[in-house]
Structures are given as structure tokens and as C-alpha cells.
C-alpha positions as CSV (number, residue, x, y, z in Angstrom):
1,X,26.8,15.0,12.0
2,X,29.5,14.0,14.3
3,X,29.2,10.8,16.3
4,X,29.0,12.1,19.5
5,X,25.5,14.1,18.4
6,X,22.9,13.1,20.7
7,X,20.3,13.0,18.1
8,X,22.4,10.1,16.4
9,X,22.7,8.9,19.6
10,X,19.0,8.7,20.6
11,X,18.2,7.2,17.0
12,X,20.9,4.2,17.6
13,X,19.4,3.9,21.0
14,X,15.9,3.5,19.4
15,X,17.2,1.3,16.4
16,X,18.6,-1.2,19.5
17,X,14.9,-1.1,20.8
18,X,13.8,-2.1,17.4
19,X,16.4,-4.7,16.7
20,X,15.4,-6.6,20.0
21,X,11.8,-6.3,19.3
22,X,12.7,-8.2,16.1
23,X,14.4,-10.7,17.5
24,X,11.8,-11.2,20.2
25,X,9.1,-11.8,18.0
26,X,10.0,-13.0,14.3
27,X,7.0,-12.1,12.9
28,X,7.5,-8.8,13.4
29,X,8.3,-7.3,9.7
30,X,8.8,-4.6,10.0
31,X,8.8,-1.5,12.6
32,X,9.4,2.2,13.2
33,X,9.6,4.9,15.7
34,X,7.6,7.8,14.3
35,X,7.7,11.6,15.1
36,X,3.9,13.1,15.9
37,X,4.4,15.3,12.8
38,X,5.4,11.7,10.7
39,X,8.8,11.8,10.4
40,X,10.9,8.2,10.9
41,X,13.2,8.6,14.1
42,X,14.2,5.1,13.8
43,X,13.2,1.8,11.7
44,X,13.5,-1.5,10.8
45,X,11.2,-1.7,7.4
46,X,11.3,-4.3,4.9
47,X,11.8,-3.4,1.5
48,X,9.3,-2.1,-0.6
49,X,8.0,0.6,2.5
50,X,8.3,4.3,1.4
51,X,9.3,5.3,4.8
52,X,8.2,8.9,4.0
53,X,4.9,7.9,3.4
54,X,4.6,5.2,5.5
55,X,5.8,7.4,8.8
56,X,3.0,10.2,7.8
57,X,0.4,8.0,7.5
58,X,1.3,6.2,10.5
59,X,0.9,9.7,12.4
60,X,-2.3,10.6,10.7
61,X,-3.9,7.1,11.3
62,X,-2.8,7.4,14.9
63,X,-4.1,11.1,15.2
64,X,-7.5,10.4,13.7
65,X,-7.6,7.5,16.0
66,X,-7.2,9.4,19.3
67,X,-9.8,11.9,18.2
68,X,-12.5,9.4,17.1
69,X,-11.6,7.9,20.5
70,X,-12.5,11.1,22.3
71,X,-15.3,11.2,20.2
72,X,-16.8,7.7,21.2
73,X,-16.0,8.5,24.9
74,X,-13.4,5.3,25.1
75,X,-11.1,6.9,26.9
76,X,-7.2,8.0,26.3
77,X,-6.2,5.9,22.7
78,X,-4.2,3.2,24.2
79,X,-3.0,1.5,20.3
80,X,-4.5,1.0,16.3
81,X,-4.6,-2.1,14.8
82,X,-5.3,-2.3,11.7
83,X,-5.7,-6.2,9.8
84,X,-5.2,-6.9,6.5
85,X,-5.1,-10.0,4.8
86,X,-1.0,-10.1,4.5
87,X,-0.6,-9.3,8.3
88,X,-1.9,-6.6,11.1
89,X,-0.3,-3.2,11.9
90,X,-0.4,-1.8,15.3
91,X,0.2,1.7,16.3
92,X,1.1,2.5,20.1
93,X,1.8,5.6,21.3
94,X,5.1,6.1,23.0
95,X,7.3,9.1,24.9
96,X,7.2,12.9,23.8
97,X,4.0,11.8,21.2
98,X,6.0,9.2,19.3
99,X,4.5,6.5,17.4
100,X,5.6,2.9,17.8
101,X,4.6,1.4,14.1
102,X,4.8,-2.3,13.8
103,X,4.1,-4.4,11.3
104,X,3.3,-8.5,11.8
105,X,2.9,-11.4,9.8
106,X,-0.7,-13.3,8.9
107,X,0.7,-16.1,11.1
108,X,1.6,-13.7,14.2
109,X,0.3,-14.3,17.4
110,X,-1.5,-10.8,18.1
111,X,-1.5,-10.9,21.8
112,X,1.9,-11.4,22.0
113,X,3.2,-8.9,19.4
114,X,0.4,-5.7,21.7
115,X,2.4,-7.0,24.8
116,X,5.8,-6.8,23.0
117,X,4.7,-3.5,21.4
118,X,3.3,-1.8,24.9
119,X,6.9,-3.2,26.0
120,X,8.8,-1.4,23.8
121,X,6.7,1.8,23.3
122,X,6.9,2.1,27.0
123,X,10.4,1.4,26.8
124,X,10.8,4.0,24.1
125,X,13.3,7.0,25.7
126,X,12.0,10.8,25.4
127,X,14.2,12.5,23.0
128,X,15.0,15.4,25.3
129,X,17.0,13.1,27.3
């Protein structure tokens, strides 16, 4: 792939996103743009994430979610969280059926990393341009 590829393009444009979310919140871990059928666009993980796996679980967590949501009547699936006792995930959804996936540490302030998250999902171009 040459430089001037636009796909190349779009995933340094969406590794800039994720960079700046970074250095907006420091707690942030670690953090990926997934495609809806769990592939990594763009990430930031820390070592010791299979980013195979991690990516296609990410979309299947995120997929289950938005049906269980119908299912419940809540309403469109606005994010996951998911809290474990090393930190919280949180899935968002972003452009063209993306995933934002980011991962925080125990000691993260939760509201700020969902409005930094929304932020960025929102923020998050569409890959067709």
C-alpha cells in the first residue's frame, strides 16, 4: 500500500483521534476503532491485548447489546460498559457502524472518560469519506 491510499490515510486520521483521546484522559489504557464485523481499523492497545480477539468480541458484545436493548424497549444502544475489578471498558458506537472500544483504569473517573468517549466516537470520520 502506497502512502497516498486513502485507507492508510483514514486509519492515521483515526490513530490521531486515538492518540488525543490518550492524552486527554491518562487513564485511558488502551483504545480501538472497531469494524461492525470486528476487525481493528485503528488502536492504541497495551500489551498483552490480542487485537484479533479483542476487536471481535468488542463487535459481538456491542451487537448483543443493541439487541437486548431493543428487546428491553430502552431505546437506540447509546454505549456498553462493562467493570471489572482492573478497570471498565466502554463500547460506543461511532460512524458507518464502528465501534469506539476503550479501556480505563480502576482509578478513572467514569463520567469523564463516557464524555471523552461520546467526543471522539462522534468525532470518528465515516470511512467512505
Amino acid at each position: 500500500m502506497s502512502s497516498s491510499d486513502p485507507y492508510v490515510a483514514y486509519a492515521s486520521r483515526l490513530r490521531g483521534l486515538l492518540r488525543a483521546l490518550h492524552v486527554a484522559l491518562p487513564d485511558i489504557e488502551a483504545s480501538a476503532v472497531i469494524s461492525s464485523d470486528g476487525l481493528i481499523v485503528a488502536s492504541q492497545l497495551g500489551s498483552g491485548i490480542d487485537a484479533d480477539r479483542y476487536a471481535a468480541m468488542c463487535a459481538a458484545l456491542l451487537a448483543l447489546s443493541e439487541r437486548a436493548s431493543k428487546e428491553a424497549q430502552r431505546g437506540e444502544l447509546q454505549m456498553v460498559l462493562v467493570q471489572g475489578v482492573m478497570g471498565a471498558m466502554l463500547l460506543v458506537r461511532a460512524a458507518d457502524d464502528q465501534v469506539l472500544a476503550v479501556a480505563a483504569s480502576p482509578k478513572a473517573n467514569l463520567g469523564m472518560v463516557f464524555n471523552q468517549a461520546r467526543k471522539t466516537a462522534a468525532a470518528v470520520p465515516s470511512p467512505q469519506g
